[in-house]
FIPA-746277 format. One record per residue (C-alpha): z negated, x negated, y negated; residue in one letter. Coordinates in pm, whole numbers, padded with zeros to 5 digits, always signed. Example, Ala and Ser with C-alpha at 12.3 -4.5 7.8 and 13.67 -1.06 7.14 Angstrom:
BEGIN
-00780-01230+00450A/-00714-01367+00106S/
//
This chain:
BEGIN
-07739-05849+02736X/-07409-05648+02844X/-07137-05568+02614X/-06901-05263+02616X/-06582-05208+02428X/-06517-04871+02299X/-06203-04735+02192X/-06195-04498+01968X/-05874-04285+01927X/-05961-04002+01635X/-06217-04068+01323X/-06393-03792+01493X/-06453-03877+01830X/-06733-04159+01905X/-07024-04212+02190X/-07219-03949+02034X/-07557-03921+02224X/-07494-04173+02408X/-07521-04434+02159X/-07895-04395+02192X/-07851-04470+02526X/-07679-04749+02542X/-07867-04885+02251X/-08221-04805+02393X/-08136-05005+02711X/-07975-05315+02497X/-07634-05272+02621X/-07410-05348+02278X/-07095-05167+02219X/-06840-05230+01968X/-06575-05023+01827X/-06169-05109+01855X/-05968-04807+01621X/-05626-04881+01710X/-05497-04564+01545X/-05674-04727+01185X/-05477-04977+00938X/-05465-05334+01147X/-05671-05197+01430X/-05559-05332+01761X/-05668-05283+02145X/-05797-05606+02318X/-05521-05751+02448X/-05813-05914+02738X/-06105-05908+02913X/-06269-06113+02698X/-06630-06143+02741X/-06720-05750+02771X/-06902-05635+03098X/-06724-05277+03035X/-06474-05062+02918X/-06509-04711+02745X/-06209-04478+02631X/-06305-04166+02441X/-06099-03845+02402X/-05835-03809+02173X/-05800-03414+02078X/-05445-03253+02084X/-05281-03636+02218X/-05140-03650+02569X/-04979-03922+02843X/-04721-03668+02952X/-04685-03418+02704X/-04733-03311+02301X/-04745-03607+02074X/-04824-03871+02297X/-05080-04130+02235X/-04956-04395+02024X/-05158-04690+02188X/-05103-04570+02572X/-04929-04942+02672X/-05160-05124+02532X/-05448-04884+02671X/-05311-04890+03059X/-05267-05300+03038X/-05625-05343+02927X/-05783-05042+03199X/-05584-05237+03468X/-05705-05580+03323X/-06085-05417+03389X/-06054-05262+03678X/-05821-05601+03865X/-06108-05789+03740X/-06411-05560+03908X/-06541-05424+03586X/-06676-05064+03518X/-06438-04817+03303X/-06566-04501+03133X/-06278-04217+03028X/-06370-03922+02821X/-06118-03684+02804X/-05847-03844+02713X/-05988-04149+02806X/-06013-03985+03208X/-05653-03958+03172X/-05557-04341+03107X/-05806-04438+03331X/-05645-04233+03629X/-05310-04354+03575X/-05412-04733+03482X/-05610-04641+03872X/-05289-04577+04043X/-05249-04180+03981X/-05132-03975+03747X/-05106-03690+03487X/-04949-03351+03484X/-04872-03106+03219X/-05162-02911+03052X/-05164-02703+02715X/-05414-02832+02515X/-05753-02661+02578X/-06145-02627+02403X/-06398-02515+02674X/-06755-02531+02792X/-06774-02598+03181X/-07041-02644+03377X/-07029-02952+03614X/-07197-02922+03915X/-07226-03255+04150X/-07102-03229+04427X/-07332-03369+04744X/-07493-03711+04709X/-07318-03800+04411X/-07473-03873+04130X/-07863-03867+04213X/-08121-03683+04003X/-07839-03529+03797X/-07847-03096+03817X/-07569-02950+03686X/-07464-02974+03296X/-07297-02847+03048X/-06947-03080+02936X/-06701-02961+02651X/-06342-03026+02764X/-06112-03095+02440X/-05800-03239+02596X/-05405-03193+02646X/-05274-03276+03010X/-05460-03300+03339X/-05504-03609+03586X/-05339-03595+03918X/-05625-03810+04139X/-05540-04082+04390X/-05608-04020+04741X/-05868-04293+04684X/-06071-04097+04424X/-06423-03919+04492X/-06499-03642+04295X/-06825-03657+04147X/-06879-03345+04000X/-06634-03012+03980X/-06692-02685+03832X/-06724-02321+04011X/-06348-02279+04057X/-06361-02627+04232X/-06157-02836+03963X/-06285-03143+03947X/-06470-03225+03622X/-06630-03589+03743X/-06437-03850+03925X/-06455-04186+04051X/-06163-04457+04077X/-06302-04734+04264X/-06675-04831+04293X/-06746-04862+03913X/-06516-04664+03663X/-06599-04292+03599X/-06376-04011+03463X/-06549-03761+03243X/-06318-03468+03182X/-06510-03363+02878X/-06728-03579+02646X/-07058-03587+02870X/-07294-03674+02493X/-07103-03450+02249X/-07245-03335+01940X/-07113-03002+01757X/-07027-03150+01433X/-06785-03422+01648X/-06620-03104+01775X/-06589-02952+01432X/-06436-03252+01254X/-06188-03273+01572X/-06038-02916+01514X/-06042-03016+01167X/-05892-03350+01173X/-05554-03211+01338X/-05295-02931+01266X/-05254-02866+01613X/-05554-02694+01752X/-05645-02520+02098X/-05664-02111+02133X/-06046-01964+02095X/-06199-02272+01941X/-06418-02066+01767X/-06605-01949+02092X/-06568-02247+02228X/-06728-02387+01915X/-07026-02127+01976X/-07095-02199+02327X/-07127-02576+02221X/-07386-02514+01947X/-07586-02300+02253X/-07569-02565+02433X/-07652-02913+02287X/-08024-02867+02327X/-07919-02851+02759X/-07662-03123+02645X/-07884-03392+02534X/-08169-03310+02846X/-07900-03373+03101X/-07733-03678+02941X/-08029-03864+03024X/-08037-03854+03379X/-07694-03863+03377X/-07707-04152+03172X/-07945-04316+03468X/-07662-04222+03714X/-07382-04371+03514X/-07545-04707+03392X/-07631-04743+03770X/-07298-04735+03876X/-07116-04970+03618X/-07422-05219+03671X/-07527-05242+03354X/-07896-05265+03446X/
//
């Protein structure tokens, strides 16, 4: 049986679909809230088989109010990825995942939208393209290393790879709309247009939860959880 941890940075933000998932193929998952009253982030490996860092709305790496547990979030990525194990960013979560990889993040005004990811050739097999709500501040800057594994039609990449096994999501791939709601909700701070970005979501989740599950195949394949 494989075990993930998840950190969770908002109340609002959590695996969403993908619980089902995980749960339907007996990979266990537990929680860390760092941002909640004696919540901490692993300070090791431990004895997970994975790593998963969800979005965190209107916080950044580089700019805006900047994630309170981003130390403590690159020293356990790097502890993950030095030791061969898979890593999952959302959002956020890409972000800290790129830099604990050996890149970076630039600037970005916090932003709500529905792209469309479309993989790119050979990556990620019997995945079409899907629909993946973007609600992050800042943007990663990739190392040479990294393959993107899915961009949209303005060729910004939406999917990447660091490494054989961890995965950058730019958006949360197994959203639902009420997460999205309680996000906006949750903050002061909100992105321009939410409310159409809030519309194309709802349109969407039925194509949402079809594509997360070979998508799901695609990613459980590549962080060996199988």
């Amino acid at each position: 049986m494989k075990r993930v941890a998840v950190i969770q940075h908002t109340e609002s933000e959590y695996l969403g679909l993908i619980e089902d998932h995980l749960e339907g193929r007996n990979i266990r998952f537990q929680y860390f809230r760092p941002f909640a009253a004696s919540g901490t982030v692993p300070g090791q490996v431990g004895s997970f088989d994975g790593l998963i860092l969800l979005g965190g709305g209107p916080y950044g790496v580089v700019s805006g109010h900047l994630l309170p547990s981003l130390a403590a979030e690159l020293r356990l990525a790097r502890a993950f990825l030095e030791a061969g194990l898979p890593v999952l960013g959302f959002g956020l979560g890409a972000l800290v995942l790129t830099v604990a990889a050996g890149g970076g993040a630039r600037e970005a005004p916090l932003r709500f939208v529905l792209d469309e990811a479309q993989p790119a050739p050979g990556q990620l097999p019997g995945v079409e393209s899907f629909p993946l709500a973007c609600y992050l501040r800042d943007a990663p800057a990739l190392p040479p290393d990294a393959t993107v594994l899915a961009g949209n039609q303005a060729g910004q990449p939406l999917v990447f790879a660091l490494r054989d096994n961890a995965i950058g999501f730019l958006g949360h791939p197994g959203i639902k709309r009420g997460m999205a709601e309680d996000l906006i909700m949750e903050f002061e701070e909100t992105p321009p247009e939410t409310l159409l970005a809030l519309e194309q979501l709802a349109a969407s989740q039925r194509r949402i939860a079809e594509q997360l599950s070979p998508l799901m195949v695609a990613i459980i394949a590549r962080c060996g959880w199988m």
